[in-house]
N, C-alpha and C positions, 0 to 999 in steps of 0.2 A: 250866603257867602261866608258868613264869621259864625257861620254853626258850628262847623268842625273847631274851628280853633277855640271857640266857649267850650263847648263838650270836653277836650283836651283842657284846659285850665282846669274847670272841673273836677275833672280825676282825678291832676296834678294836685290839687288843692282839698279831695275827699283822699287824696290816699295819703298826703302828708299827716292830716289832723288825723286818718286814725292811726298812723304808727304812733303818734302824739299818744293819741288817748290809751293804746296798749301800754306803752313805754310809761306811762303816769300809773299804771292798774297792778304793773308786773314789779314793778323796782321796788326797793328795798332802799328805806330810809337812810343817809349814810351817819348818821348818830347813832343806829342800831347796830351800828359793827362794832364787833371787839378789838379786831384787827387789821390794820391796813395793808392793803395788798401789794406795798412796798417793801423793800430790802426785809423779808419774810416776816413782815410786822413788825418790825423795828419803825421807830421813829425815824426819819430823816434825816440827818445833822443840818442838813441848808434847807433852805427854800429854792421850790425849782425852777423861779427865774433870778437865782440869783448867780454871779457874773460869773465869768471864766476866765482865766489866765490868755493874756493875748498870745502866747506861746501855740494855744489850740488850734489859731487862725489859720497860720499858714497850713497845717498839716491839714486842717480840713477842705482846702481850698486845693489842694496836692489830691486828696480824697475824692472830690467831685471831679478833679480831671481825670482820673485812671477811671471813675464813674462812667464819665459821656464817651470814654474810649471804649468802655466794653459796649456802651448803646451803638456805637458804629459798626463798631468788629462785628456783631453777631448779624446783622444782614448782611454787611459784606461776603459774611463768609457763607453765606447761600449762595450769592449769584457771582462769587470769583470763576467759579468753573466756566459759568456762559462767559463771563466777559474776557477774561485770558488776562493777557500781560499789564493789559494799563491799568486793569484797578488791583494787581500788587505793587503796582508804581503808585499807585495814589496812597494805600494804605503806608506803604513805608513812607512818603513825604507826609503823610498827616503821623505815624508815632517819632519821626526825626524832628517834628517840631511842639511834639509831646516831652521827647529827651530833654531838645534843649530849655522847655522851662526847667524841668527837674534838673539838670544840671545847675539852672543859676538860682533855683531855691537851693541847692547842692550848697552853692557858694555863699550865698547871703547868709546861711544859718538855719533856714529852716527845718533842718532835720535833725537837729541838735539838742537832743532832750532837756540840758538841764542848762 
């Protein structure tokens, strides 16, 4: 009854450890670099979890909404032809209530570079 699912862990667990063992066979020491494949071998200025201006926030939170608006748009707009009128009534009440955040980040400041 639990063959299949052993045989399956298995695999899962012989194919992980040999991408392991290639990945350990093929790589390239990173002390043996001359150059880091950042800002075209330049050093760094910061370290990259160091903070960000909370200025970032809003805009990227503005960023992920215009994001899940296009993840809706693009099936909508396969199946608007079948469906006809209500799902371009739906698509305008869902970006009229896209507007109105942008509007009141409008207001509060978030788009306000400096």
């Amino acid at each position: 009854m639990f063959l299949s699912a052993a045989v399956m862990l298995a695999l899962g667990v012989g194919g992980a450890a040999t991408a392991y063992l290639v990945h350990r066979s093929t790589s390239v020491a990173a002390s043996s670099l001359p150059t880091l494949p950042f800002l075209s071998g330049w050093r760094p200025p910061e370290h990259a979890l160091s903070r960000f201006h909370a200025r970032y926030y809003p805009l990227t939170l503005m960023f992920l909404a215009f994001d899940v608006e296009m993840l809706y748009m693009y099936p909508w707009a396969t199946v608007v032809g079948r469906v006809g009128v209500s799902a371009v009534v739906e698509m305008f009440a869902f970006l009229i209530v896209l507007m109105v955040g942008v509007v009141w980040a409008w207001r509060e400041g978030a788009l306000q570079w400096t």
